[in-house]
C-alpha positions in Angstrom: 93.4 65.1 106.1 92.9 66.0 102.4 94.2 69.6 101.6 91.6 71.8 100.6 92.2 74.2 98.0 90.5 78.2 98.0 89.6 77.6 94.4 87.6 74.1 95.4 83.9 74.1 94.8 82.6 71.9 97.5 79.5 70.0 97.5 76.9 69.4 100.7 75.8 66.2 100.0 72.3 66.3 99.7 71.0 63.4 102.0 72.2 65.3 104.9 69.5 67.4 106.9 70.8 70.6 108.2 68.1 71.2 111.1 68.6 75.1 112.3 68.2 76.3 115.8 66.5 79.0 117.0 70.1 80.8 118.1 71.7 80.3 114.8 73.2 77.0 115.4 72.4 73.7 113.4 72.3 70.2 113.6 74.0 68.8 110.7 72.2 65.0 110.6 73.3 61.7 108.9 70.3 59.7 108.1 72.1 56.6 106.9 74.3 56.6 110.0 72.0 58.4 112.4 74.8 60.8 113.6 74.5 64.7 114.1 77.4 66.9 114.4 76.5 70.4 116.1 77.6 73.6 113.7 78.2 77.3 114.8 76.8 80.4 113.1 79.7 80.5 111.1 80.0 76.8 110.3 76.7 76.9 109.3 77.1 80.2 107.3 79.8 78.2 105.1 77.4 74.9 105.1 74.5 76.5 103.4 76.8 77.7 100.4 78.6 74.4 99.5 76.3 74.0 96.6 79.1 73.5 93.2 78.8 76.9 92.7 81.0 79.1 95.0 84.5 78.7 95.5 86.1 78.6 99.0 87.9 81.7 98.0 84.4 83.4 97.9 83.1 81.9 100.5 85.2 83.8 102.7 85.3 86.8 101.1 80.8 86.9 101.3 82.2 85.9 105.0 84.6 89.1 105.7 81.9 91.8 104.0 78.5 90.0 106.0 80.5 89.5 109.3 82.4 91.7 111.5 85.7 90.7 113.5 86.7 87.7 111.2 89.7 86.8 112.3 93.0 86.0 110.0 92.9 82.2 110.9 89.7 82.4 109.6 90.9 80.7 106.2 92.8 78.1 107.8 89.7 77.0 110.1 87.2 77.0 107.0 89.3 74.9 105.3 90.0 72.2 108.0 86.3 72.8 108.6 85.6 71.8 104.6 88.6 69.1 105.0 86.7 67.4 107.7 83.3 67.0 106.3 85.1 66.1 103.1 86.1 63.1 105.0 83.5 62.1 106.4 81.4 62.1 103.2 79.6 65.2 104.0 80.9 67.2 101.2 82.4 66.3 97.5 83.3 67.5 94.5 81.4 67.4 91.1 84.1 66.5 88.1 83.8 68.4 85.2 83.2 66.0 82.0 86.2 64.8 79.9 
């Protein structure tokens, strides 16, 4: 799996549908392939701001100050978390110009 930097600034791809549940989970659903991958709370906290505009890196810090008890590892599973959609086409990376 890629490596996945704190300074990234991942992008959902757009043609996804993230279909929230009543309890805080989510459906995150691949019209072109037809599969849907379940997503906690907190997977689904970090989904909603992969929009170009947030780093990882501030990501979890908006993480640590809205949620209580966020483990150390915490880092480690948001960016294997990133790393995976990443390969699976679920999230890029806009290039900057020249």
């Amino acid at each position: 799996m890629k490596e996945v930097h704190l300074t990234a600034r991942p992008v959902a791809n757009p043609l996804l549908v993230l279909r929230e549940e009543f309890d805080d989970w989510a459906i995150l659903f691949d019209p072109d392939t037809g599969e849907g991958h379940g997503l906690n709370p907190v997977a689904v906290y970090v989904y909603k701001r992969l929009d170009g505009r947030h780093t990882l890196q501030e990501i979890l810090v908006a993480l640590r100050n809205e949620c209580e008890d966020v483990p150390e590892e915490a880092e480690k599973d948001v960016c294997d978390f990133i790393g995976e959609l990443t390969q699976k086409g679920y999230v890029g990376y806009e290039s900057s110009p020249g």
